[in-house]
Backbone as JSON Lines, residues from 0, in Angstrom:
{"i":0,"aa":"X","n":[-34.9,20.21,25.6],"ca":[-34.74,18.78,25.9],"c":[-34.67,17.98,24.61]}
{"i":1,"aa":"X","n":[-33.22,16.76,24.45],"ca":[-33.68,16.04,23.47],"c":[-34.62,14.85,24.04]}
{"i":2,"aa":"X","n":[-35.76,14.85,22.79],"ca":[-36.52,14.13,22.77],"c":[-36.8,12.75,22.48]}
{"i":3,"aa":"X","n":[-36.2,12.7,20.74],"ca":[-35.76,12.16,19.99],"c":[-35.12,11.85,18.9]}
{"i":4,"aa":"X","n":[-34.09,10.78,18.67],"ca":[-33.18,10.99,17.72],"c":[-33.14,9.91,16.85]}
{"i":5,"aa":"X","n":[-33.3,10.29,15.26],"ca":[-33.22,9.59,14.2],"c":[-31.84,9.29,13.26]}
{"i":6,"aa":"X","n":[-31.17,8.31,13.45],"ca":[-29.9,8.73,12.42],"c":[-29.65,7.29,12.42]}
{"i":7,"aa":"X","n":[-28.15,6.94,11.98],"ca":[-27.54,5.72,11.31],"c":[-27.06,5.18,13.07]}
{"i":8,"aa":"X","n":[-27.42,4.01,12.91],"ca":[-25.99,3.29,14.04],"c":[-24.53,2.95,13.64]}
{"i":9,"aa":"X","n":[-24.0,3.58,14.15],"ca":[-22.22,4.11,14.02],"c":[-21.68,2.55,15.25]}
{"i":10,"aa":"X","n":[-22.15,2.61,16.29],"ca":[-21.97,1.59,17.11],"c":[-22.26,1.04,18.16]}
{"i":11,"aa":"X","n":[-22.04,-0.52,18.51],"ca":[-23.38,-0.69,19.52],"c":[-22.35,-1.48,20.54]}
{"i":12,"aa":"X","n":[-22.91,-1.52,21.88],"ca":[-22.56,-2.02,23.15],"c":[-23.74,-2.5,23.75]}
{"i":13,"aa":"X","n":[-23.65,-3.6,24.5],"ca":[-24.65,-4.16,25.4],"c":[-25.22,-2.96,26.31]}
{"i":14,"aa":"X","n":[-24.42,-1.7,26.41],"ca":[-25.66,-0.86,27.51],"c":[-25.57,0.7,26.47]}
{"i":15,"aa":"X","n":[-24.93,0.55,25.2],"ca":[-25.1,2.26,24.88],"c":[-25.05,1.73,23.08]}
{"i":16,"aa":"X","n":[-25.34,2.77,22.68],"ca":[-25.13,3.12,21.21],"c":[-24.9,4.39,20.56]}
{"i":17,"aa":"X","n":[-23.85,4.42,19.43],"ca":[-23.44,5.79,18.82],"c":[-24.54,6.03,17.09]}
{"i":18,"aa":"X","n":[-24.93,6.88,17.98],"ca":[-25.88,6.81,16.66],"c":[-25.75,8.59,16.15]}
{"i":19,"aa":"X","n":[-25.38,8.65,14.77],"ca":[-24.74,9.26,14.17],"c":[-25.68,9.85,13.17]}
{"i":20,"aa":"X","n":[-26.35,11.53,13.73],"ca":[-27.16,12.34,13.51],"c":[-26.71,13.48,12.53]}
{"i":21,"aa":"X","n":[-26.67,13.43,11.05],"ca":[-26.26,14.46,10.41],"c":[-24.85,14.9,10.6]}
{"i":22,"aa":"X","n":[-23.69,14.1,10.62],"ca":[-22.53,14.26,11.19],"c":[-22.36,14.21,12.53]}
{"i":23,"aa":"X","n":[-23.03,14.16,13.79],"ca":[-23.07,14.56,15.18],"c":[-22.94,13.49,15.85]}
{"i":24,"aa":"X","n":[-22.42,12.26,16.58],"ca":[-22.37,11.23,17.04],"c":[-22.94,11.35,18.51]}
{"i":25,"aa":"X","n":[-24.04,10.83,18.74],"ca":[-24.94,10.94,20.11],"c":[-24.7,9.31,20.55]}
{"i":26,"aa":"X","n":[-23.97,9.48,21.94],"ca":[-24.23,8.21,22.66],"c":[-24.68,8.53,23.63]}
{"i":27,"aa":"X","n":[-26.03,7.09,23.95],"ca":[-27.17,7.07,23.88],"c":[-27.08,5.72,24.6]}
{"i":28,"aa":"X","n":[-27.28,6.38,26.36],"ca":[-27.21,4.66,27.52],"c":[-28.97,3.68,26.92]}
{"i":29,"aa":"X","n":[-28.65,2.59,26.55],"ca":[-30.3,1.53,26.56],"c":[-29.98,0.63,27.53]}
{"i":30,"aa":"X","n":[-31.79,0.01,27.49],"ca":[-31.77,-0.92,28.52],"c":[-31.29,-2.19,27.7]}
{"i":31,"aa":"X","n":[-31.04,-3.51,27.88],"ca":[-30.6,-4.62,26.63],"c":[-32.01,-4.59,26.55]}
{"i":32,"aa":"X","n":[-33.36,-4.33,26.76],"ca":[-34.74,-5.09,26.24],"c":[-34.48,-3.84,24.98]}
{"i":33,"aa":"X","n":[-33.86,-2.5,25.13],"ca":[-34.41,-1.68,23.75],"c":[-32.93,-2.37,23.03]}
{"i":34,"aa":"X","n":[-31.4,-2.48,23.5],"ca":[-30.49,-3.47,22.8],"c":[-31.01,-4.4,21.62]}
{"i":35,"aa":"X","n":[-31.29,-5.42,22.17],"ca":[-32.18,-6.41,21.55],"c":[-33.43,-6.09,20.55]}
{"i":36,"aa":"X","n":[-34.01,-4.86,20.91],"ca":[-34.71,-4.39,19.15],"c":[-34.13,-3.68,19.02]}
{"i":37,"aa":"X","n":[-32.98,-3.34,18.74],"ca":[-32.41,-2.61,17.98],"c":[-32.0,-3.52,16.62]}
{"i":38,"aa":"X","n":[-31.79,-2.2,15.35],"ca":[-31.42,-2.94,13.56],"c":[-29.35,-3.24,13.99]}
{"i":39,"aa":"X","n":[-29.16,-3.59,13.07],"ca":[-27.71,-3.58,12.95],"c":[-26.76,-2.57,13.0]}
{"i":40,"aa":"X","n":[-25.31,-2.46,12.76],"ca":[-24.53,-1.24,12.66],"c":[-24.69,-0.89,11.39]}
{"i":41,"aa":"X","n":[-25.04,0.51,10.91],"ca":[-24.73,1.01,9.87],"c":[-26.72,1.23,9.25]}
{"i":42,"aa":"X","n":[-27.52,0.31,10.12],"ca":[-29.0,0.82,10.13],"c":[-29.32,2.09,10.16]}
{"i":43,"aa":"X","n":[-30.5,2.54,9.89],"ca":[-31.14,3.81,10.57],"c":[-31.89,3.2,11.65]}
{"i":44,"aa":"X","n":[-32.51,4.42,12.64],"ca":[-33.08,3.75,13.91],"c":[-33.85,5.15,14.26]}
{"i":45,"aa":"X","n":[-34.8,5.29,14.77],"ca":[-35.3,5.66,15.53],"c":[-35.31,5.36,17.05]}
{"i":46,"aa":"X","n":[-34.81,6.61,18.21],"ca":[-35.0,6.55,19.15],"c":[-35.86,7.54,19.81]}
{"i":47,"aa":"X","n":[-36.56,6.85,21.12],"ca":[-36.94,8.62,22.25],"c":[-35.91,8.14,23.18]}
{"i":48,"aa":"X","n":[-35.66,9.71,23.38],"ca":[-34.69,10.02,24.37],"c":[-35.0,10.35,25.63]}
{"i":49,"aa":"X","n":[-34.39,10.25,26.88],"ca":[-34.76,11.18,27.76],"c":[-33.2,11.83,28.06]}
{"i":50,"aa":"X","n":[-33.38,12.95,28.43],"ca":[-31.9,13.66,28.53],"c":[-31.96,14.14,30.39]}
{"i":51,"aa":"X","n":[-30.67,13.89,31.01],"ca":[-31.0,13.63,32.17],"c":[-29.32,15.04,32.17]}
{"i":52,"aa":"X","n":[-29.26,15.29,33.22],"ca":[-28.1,16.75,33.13],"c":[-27.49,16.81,34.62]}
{"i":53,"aa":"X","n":[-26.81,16.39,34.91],"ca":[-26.03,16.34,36.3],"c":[-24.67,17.5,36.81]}
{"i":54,"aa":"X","n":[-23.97,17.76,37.81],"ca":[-23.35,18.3,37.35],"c":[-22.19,17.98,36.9]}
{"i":55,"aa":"X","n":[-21.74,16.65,36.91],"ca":[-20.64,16.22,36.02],"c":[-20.78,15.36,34.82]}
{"i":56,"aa":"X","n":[-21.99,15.55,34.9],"ca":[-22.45,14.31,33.22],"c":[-23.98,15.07,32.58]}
{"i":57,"aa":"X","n":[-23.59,14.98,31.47],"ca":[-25.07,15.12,30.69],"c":[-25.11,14.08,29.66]}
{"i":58,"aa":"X","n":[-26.17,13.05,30.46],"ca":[-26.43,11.66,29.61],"c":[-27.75,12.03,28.96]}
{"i":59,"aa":"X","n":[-27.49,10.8,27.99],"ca":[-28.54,10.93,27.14],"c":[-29.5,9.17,27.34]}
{"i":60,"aa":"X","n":[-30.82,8.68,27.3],"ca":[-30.94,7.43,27.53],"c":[-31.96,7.27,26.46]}
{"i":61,"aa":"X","n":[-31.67,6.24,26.07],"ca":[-32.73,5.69,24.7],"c":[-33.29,4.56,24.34]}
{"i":62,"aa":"X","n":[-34.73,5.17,24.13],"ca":[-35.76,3.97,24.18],"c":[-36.48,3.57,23.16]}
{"i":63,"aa":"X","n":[-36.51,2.01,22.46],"ca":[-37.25,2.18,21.46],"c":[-38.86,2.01,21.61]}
{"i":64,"aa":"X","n":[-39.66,2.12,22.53],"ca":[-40.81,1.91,22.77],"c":[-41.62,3.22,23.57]}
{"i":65,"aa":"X","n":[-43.35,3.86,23.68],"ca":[-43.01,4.78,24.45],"c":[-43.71,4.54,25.91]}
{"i":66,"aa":"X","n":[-43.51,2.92,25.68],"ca":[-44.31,2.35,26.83],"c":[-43.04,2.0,28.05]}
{"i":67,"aa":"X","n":[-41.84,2.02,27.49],"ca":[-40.58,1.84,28.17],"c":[-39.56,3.24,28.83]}
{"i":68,"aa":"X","n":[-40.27,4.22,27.87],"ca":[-39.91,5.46,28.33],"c":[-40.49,5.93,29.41]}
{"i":69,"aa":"X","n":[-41.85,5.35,29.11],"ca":[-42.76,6.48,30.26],"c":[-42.51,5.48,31.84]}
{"i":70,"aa":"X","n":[-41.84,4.22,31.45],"ca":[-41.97,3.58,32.68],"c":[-40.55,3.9,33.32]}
{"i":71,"aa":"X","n":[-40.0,4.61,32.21],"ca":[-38.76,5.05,33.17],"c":[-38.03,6.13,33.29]}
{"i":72,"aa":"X","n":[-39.33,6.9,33.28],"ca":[-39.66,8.23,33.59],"c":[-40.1,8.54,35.02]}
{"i":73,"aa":"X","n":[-40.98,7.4,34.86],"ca":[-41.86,7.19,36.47],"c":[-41.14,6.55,37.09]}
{"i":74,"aa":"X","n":[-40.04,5.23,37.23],"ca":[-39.35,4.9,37.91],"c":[-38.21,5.8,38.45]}
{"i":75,"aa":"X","n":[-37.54,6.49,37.68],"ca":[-36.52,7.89,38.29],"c":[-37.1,8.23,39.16]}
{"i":76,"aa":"X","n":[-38.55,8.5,39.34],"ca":[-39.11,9.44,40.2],"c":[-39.34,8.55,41.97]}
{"i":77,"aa":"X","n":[-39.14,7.17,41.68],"ca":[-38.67,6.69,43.22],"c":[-38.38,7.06,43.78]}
{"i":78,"aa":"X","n":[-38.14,7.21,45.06],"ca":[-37.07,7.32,46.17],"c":[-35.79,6.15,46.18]}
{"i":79,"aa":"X","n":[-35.07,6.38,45.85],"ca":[-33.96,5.42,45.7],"c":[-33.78,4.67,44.34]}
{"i":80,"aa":"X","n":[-34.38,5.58,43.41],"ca":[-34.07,4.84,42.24],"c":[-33.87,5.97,41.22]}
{"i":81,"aa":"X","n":[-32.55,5.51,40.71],"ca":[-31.66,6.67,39.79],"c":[-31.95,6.13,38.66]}
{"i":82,"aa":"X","n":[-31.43,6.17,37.28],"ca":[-31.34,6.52,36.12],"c":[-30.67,4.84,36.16]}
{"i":83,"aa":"X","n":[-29.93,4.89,36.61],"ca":[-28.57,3.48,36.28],"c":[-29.45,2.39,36.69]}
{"i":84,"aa":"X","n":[-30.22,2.57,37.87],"ca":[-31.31,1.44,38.09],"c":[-32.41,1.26,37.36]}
{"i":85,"aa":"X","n":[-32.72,2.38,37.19],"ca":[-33.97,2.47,36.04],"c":[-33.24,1.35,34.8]}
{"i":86,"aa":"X","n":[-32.62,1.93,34.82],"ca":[-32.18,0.8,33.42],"c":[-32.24,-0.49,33.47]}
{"i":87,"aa":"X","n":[-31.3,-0.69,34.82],"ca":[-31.52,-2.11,35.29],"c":[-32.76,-2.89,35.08]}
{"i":88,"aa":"X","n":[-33.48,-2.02,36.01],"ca":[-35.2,-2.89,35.95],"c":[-35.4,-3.32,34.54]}
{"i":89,"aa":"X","n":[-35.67,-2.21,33.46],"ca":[-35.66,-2.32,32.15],"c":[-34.97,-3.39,31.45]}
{"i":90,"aa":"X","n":[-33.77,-3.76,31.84],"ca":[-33.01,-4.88,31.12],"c":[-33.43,-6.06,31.67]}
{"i":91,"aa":"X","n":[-33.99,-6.15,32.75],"ca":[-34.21,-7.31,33.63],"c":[-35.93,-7.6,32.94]}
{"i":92,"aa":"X","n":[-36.51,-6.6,32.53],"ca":[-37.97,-7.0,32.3],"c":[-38.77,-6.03,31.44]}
{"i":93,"aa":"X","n":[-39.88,-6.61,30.4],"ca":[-40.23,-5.61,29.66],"c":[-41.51,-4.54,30.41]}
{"i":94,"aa":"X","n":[-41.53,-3.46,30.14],"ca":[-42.6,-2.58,30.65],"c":[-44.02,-3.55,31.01]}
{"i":95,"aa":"X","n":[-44.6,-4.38,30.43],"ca":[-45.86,-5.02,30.53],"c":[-45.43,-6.04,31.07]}
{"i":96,"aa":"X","n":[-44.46,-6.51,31.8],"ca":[-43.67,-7.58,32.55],"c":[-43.8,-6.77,33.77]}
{"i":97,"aa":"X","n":[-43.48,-5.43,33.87],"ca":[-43.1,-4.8,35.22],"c":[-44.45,-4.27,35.94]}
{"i":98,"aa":"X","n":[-45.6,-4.35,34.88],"ca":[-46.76,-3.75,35.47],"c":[-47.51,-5.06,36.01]}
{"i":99,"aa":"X","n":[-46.88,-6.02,35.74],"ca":[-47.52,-7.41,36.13],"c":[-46.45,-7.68,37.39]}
{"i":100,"aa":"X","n":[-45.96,-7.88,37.58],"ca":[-45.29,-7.52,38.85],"c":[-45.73,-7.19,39.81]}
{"i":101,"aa":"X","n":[-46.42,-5.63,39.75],"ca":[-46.99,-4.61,40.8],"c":[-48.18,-4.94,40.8]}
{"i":102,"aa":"X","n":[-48.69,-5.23,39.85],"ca":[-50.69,-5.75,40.21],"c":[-50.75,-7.0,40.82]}
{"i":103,"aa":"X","n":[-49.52,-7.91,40.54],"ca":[-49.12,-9.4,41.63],"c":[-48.63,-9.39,42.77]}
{"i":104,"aa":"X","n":[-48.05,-8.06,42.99],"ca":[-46.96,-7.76,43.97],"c":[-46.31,-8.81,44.53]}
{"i":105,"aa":"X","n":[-45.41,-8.87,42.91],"ca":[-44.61,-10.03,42.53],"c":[-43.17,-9.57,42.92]}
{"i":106,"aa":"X","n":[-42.31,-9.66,44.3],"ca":[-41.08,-9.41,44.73],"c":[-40.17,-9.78,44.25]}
{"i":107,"aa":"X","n":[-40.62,-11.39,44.2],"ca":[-39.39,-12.12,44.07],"c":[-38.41,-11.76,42.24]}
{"i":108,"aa":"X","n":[-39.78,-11.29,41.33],"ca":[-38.97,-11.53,40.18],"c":[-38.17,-10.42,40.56]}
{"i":109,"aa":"X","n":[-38.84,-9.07,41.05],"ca":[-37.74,-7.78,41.03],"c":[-36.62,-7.96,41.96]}
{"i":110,"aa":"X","n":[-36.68,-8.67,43.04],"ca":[-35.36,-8.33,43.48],"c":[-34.28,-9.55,42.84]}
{"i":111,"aa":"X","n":[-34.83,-10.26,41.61],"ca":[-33.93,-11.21,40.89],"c":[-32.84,-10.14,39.97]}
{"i":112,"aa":"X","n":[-33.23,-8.69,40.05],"ca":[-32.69,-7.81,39.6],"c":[-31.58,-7.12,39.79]}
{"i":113,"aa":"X","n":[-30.77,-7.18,39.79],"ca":[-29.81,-6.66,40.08],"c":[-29.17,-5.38,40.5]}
{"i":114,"aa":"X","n":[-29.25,-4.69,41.87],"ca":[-29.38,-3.57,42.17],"c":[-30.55,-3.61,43.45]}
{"i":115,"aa":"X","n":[-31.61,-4.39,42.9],"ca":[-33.12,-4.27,43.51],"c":[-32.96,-5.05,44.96]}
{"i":116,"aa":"X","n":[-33.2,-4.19,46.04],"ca":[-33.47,-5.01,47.44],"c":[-34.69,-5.26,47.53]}
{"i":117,"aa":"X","n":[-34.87,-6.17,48.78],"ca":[-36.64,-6.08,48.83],"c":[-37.43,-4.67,49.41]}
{"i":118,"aa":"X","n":[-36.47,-4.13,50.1],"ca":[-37.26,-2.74,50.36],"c":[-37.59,-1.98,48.85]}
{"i":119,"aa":"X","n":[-36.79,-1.73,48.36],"ca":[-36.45,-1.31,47.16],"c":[-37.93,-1.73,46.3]}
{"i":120,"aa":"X","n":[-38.05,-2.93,46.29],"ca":[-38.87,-3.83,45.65],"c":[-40.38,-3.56,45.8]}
{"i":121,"aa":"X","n":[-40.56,-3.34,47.35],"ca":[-41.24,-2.91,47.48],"c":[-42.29,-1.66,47.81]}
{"i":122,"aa":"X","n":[-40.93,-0.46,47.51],"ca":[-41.53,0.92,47.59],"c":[-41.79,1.08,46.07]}
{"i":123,"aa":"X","n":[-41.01,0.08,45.02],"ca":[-41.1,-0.01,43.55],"c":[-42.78,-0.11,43.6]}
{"i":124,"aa":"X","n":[-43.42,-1.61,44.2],"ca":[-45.35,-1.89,44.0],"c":[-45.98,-0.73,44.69]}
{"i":125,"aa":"X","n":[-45.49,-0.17,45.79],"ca":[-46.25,0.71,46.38],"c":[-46.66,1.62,45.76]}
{"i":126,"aa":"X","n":[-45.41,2.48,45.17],"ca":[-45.8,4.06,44.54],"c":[-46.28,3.33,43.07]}
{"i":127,"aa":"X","n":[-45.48,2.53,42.3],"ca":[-45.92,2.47,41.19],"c":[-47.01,2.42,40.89]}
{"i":128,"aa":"X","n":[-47.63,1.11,42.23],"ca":[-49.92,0.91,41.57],"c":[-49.96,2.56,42.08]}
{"i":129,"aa":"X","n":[-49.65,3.58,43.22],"ca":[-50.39,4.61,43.27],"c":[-50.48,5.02,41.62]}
{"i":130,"aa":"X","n":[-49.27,5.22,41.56],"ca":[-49.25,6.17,39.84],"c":[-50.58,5.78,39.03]}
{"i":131,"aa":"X","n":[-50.38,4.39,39.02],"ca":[-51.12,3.82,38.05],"c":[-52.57,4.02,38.56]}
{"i":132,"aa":"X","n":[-52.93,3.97,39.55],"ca":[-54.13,4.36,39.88],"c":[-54.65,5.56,39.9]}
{"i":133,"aa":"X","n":[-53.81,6.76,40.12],"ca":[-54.01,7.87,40.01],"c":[-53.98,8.4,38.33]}
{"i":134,"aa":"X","n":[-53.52,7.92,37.17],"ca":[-53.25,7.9,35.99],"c":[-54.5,7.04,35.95]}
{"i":135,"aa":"X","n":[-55.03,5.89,36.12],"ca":[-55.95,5.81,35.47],"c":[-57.5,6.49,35.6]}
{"i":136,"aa":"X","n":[-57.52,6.55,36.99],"ca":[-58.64,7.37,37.76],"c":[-58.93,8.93,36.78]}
{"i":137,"aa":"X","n":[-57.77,9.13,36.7],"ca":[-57.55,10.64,36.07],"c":[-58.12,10.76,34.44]}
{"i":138,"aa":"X","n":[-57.61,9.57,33.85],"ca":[-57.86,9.25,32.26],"c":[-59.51,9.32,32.13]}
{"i":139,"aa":"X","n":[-60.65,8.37,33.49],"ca":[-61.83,8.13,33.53],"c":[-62.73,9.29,33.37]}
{"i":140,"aa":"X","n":[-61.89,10.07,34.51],"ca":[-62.52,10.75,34.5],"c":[-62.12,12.34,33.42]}
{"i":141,"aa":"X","n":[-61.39,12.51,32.48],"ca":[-61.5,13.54,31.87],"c":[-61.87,13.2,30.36]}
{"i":142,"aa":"X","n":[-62.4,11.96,30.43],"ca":[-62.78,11.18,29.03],"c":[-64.6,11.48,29.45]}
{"i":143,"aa":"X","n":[-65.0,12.23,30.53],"ca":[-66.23,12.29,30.92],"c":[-66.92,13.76,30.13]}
{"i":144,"aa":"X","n":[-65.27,14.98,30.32],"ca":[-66.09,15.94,30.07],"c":[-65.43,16.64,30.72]}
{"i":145,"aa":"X","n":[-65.37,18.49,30.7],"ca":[-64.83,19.25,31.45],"c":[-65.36,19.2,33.5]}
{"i":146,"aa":"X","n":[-67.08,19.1,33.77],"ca":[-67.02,18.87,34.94],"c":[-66.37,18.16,35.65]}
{"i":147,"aa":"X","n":[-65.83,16.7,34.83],"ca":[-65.23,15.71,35.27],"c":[-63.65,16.29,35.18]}
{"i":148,"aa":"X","n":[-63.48,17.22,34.46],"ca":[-62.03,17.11,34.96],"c":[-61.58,18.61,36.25]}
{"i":149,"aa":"X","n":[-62.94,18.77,36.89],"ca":[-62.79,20.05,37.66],"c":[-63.17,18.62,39.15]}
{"i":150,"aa":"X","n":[-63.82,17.56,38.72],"ca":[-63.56,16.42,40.2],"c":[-62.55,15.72,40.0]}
{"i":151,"aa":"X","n":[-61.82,15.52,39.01],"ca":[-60.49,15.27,38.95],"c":[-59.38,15.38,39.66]}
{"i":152,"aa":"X","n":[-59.72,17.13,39.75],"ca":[-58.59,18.59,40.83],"c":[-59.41,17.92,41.84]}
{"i":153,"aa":"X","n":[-60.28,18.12,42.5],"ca":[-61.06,17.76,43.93],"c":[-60.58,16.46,44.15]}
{"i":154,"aa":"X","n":[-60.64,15.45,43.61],"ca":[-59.48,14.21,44.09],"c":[-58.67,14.42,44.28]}
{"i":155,"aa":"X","n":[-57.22,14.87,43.48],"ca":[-56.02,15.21,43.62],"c":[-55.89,16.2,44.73]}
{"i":156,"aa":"X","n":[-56.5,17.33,44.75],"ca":[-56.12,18.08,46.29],"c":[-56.38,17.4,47.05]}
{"i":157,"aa":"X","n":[-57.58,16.85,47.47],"ca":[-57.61,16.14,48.39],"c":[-56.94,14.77,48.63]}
{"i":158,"aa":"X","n":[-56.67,14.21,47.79],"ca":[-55.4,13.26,48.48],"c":[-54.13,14.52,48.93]}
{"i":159,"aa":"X","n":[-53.86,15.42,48.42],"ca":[-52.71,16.0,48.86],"c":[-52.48,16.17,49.9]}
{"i":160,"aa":"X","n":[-53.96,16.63,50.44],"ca":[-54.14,17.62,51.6],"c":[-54.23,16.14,52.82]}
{"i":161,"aa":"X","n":[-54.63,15.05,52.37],"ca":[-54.28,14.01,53.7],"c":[-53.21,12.95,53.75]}
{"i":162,"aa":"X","n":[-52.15,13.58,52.9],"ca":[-51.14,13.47,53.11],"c":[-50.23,14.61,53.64]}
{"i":163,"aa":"X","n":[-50.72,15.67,53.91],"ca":[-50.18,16.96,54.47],"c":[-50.42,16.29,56.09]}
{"i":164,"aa":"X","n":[-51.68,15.55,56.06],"ca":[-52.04,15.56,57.15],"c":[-51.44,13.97,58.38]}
{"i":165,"aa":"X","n":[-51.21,13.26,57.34],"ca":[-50.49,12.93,58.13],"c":[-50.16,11.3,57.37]}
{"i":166,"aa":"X","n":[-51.57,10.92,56.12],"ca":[-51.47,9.59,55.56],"c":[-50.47,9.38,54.65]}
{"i":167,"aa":"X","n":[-50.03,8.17,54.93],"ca":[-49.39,7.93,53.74],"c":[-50.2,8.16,52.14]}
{"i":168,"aa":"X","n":[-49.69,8.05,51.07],"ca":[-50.07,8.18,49.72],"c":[-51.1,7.3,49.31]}
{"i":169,"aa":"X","n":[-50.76,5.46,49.8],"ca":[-51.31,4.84,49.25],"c":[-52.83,5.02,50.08]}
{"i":170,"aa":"X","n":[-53.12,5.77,51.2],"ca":[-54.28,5.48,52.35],"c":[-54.91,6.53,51.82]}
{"i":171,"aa":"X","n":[-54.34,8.07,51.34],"ca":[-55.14,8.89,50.66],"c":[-55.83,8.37,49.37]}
{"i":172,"aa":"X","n":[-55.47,8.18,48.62],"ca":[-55.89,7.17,47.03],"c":[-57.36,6.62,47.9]}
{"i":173,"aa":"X","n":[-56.69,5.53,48.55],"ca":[-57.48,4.7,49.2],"c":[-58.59,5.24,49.42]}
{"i":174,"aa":"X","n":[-58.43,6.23,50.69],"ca":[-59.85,6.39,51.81],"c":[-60.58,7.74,50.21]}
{"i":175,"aa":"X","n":[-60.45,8.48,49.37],"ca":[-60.79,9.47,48.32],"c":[-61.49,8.46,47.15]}
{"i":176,"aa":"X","n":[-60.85,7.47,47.28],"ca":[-61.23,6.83,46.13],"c":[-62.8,5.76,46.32]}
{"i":177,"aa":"X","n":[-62.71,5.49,47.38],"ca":[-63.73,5.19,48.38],"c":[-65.02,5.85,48.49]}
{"i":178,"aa":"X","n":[-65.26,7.21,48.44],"ca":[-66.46,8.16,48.43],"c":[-66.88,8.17,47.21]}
{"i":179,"aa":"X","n":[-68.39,7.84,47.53],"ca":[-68.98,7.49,46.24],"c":[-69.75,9.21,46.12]}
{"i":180,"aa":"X","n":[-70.28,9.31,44.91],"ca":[-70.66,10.99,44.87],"c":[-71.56,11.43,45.61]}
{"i":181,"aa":"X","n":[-71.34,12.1,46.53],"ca":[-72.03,12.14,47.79],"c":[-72.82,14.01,47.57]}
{"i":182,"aa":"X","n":[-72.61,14.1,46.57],"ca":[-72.75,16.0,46.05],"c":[-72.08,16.41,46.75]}
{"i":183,"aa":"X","n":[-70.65,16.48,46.96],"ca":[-69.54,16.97,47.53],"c":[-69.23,18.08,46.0]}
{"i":184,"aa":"X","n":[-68.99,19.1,46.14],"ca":[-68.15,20.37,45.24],"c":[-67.17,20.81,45.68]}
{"i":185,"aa":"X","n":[-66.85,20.78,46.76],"ca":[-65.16,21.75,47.47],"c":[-64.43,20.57,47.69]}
{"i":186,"aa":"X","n":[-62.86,20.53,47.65],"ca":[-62.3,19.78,48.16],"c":[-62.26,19.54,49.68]}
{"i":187,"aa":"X","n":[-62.69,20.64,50.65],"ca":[-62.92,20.2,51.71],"c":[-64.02,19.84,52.3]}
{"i":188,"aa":"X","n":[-65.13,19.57,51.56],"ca":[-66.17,18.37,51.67],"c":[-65.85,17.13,51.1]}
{"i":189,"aa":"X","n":[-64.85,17.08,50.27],"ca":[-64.83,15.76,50.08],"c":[-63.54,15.33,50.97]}
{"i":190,"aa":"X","n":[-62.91,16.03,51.58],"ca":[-61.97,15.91,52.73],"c":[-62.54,14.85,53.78]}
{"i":191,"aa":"X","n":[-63.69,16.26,54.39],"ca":[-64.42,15.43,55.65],"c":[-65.44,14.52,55.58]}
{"i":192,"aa":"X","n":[-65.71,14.13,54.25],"ca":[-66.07,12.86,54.2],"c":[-65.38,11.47,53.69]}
{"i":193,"aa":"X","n":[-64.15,11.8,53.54],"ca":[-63.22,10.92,53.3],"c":[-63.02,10.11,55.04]}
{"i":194,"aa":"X","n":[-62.45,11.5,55.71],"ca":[-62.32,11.14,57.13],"c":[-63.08,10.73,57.65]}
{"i":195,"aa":"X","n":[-64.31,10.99,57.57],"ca":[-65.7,10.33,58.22],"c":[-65.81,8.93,57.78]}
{"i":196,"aa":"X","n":[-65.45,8.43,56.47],"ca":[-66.32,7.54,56.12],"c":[-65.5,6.45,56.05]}
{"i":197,"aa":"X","n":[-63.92,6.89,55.79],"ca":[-62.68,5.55,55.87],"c":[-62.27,5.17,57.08]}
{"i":198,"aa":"X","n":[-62.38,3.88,57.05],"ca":[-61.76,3.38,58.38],"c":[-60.09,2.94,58.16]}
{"i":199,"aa":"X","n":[-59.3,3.6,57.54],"ca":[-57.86,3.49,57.4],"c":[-57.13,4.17,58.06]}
{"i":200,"aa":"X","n":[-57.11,3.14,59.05],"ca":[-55.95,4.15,60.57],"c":[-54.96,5.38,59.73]}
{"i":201,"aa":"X","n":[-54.72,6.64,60.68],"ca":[-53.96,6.92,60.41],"c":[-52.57,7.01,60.47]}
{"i":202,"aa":"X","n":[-51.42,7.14,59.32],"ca":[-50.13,6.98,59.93],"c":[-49.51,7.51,61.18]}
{"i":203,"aa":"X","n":[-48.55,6.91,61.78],"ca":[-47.88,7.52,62.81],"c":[-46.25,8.08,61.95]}
């Protein structure tokens, strides 16, 4: 996978740039927020890449931040949101713009976006706070210590496993995140006290 690429800018467009690696000319789709920090033609630059491989295209996309990468890394991973939208969002708003959004479950700016419906908009706040909650939950707890990162796995299966069962994502988080340490050790004690103790209907 390319990762990242360091060389001269050869040439720039409002959505790509040829940036010119030891003789090798890599173009390289951005969002205009990485456009806009970008140096001039004929600069050096540092980019991260993400390299995406289809079967009629192998694009390359480039970011100058790695707070913009990782957010659109995690946005690909939507349901209904490709690479070309990912970008979109990105040009429409900076990474710490878009996480303020989802903790506001702020619609209106995203579907000012172009591409973005309100469904769209809003499976964007849904999964995204999961991520973010599950990413931060996860960070807490392996900054504790190895036990903490063996209840880490016991969270994570167990949201898995009640979403096998029938909850949506955000109700597993929810009703797991909810149980306070009850000396639960198996994931299926902390299962049946998830079920016991949340009152979050289950999905149909």
């Amino acid at each position: 996978m390319i990762a990242q690429l360091i060389g001269i800018i050869v040439e720039k467009q409002s959505d790509s740039l040829l940036i010119d690696v030891n003789g090798i000319g890599y173009e390289v789709l951005v969002s205009l927020t990485s456009f806009f920090d970008t140096p001039s033609i004929g600069s050096q630059i540092k980019l991260l890449t993400h390299f995406v491989v289809r079967e009629d295209a192998q694009l390359l996309y480039g970011f100058t931040t790695y707070d913009e990468r990782n957010l659109f890394r995690h946005l690909i991973k939507v349901n209904g949101v490709g690479p070309k939208l990912g970008l979109a969002i990105l040009s429409g708003m900076t990474a710490t713009e878009f996480d303020q959004c989802v903790q506001k479950n702020d619609l209106t700016s995203l579907v000012a976006i172009p591409g973005v419906g309100k469904k769209t908009a809003e499976r964007l706040i849904i999964e995204m706070r999961y991520k973010k909650t599950l990413s931060t939950k996860k960070e807490i707890l392996e900054e504790s210590g190895p036990e903490s990162v063996r209840l880490s796995d016991i969270f994570s299966e167990a949201e898995s496993a009640l979403v096998a069962l029938g909850y949506r994502p955000q109700e597993a988080s929810k009703m797991v995140s909810g149980i306070a340490d009850c000396g639960f050790t198996t994931t299926e004690e902390l299962i049946k006290l998830a079920l016991k103790q949340s009152i979050v209907p289950k999905s149909v």
